[in-house]
N, C-alpha and C positions, 0 to 999 in steps of 0.2 A: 424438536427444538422448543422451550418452551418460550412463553410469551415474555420474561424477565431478561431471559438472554438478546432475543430479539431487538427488543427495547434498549436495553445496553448499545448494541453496534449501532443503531440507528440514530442515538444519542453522539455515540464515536465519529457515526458519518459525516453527521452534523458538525460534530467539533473538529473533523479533519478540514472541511469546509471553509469553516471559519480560520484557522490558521493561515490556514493557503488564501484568503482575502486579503488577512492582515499586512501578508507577505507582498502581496501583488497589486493590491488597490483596485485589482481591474473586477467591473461588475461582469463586463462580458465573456472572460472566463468561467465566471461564476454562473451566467446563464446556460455556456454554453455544456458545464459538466452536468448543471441539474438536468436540460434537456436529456442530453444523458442517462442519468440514473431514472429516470421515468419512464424512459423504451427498455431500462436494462429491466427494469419491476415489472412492466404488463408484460414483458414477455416470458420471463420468470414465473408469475401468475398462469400465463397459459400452458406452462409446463415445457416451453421452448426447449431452456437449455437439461431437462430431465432425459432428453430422449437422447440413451447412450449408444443407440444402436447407427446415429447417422453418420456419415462422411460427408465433408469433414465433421470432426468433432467440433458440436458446438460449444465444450465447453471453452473452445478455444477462441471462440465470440465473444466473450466474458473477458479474455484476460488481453489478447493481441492489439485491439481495437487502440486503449489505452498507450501502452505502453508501447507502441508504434508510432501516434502522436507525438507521447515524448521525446522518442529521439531523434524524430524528424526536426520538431521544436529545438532541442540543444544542440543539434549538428548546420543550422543553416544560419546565417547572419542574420536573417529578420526573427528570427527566433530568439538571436543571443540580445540581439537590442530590445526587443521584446521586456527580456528577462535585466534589463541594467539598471532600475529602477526599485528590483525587487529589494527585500527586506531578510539580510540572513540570520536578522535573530530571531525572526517569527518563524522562517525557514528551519531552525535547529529543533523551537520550541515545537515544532509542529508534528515531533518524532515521540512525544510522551503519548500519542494514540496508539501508539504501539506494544502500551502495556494493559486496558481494556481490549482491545483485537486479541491482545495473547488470553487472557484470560474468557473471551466469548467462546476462541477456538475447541478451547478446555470442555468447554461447558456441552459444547457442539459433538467432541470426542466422544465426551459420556453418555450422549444420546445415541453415541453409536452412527454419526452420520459423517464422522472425519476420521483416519487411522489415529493413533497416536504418537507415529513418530510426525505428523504435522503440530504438535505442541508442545512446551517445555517440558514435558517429562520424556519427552521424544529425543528428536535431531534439530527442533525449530530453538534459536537462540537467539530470537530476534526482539523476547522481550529485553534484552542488555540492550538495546539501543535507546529502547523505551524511558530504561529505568537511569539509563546516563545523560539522556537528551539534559534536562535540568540543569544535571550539575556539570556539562560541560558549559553551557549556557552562563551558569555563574560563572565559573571560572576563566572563562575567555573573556566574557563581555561586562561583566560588575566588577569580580574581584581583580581583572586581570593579570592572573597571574600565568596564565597560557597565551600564547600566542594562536595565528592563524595558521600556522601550519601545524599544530594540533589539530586544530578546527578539522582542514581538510586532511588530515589522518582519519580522523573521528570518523567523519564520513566514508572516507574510503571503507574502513572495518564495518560499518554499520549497513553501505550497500554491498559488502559481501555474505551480510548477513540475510538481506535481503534475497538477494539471489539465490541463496543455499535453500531457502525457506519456500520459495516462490518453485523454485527447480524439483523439490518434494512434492509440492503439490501436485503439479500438473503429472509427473510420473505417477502418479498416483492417482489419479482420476481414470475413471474406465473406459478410457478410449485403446484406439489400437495402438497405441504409444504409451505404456500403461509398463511399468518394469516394478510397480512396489505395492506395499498393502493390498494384496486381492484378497487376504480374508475380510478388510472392511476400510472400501475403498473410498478416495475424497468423492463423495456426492454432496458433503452440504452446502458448498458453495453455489452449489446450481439453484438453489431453494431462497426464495426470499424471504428476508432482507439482506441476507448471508451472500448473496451476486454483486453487491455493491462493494463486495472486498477484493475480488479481481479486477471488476469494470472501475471502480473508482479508487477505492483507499490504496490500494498498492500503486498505480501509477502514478497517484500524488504524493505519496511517499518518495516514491523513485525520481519524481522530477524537484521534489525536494532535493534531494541529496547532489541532483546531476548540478542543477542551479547553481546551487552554494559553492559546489566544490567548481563552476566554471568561475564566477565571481571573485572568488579565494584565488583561480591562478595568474586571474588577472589584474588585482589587485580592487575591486569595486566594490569594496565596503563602507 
């Protein structure tokens, strides 16, 4: 992986960061994902999530952590009050990192350290959410000529995209749950800066989309 691609996501992480502030105002989230991302890097650094030989798989450290939060967070009432505050055009804009990610991923492939159906010449079609985030953005919320149940159609398609993408990966990492790519399996997430794409960009993605579209059913825009 070189040092340009690297740079790139790290930049991304950063900017996903910043979305999700704009969206939420809260510092203390923001503490509490950096905490985060700095256990998920020394341990990445000491070659933690490298070793494919344990039980359970650790790369399952990387992704569960997060995205278990999440749905604790949108499924309980101090969660959803939590989130009534939040901001859903920051929330939408905050899906354009999803077209740098798609393009690291690429980069990632070529070194030979992701299959390639985790990328858009693959099964991954997750940069379209990316590259729509925008112009749905305009079109709901400047030009308004969409409404909110666009909006949360949008989303719905975009966390299926999500999931299809997320669902390849982990089949595809060489654990004992491993059904895809074994001539060249996902290992580069385990690698940093490349671990902050389970442990952090994909859960704040996902709690994007969960947010908006609870907001959107209940009218708190």
């Amino acid at each position: 992986m070189s040092f340009s691609t690297q740079a790139v996501f790290v930049v991304t992480t950063m900017a996903t960061l910043y979305f999700l502030y704009m969206a939420s105002k809260s510092w203390k989230l923001l503490a509490v994902i950096i905490s985060w991302m700095v256990l998920t890097a020394i341990l990445s650094l000491t070659g933690f999530y490298t070793d494919f030989e344990a039980f359970p798989p650790r790369f399952l450290f990387l992704l569960a952590p997060g995205v278990l939060v999440v749905i604790i967070l949108t499924s309980t009432a101090k969660g959803r009050k939590f989130f009534r505050s939040w901001d859903v055009k920051w929330l939408t804009l905050l899906h354009v990192v999803r077209i740098p990610v798609e393009i690291v991923l690429f980069a990632v492939y070529t070194a030979g350290l992701i299959p390639e159906i985790m990328t858009f010449s693959g099964y991954n079609y997750d940069i379209i959410s990316g590259i729509s985030a925008p112009i749905i953005y305009y079109l709901v919320f400047v030009k308004k000529s969409l409404g909110y149940k666009a909006l949360f159609m949008w989303n719905m398609v975009c966390l299926a995209l999500l999931v299809n993408i997320v669902t390849i990966a982990v089949l595809s990492a060489p654990t004992p749950f491993q059904q895809l790519a074994f001539d060249q399996p996902n290992i580069g997430v385990t690698y940093f800066p490349l671990v902050w794409l389970p442990a952090v960009v994909v859960p704040v993605v996902l709690l994007a989309h969960l947010v908006s579209m609870l907001k959107l059913k209940v009218g708190q825009i």
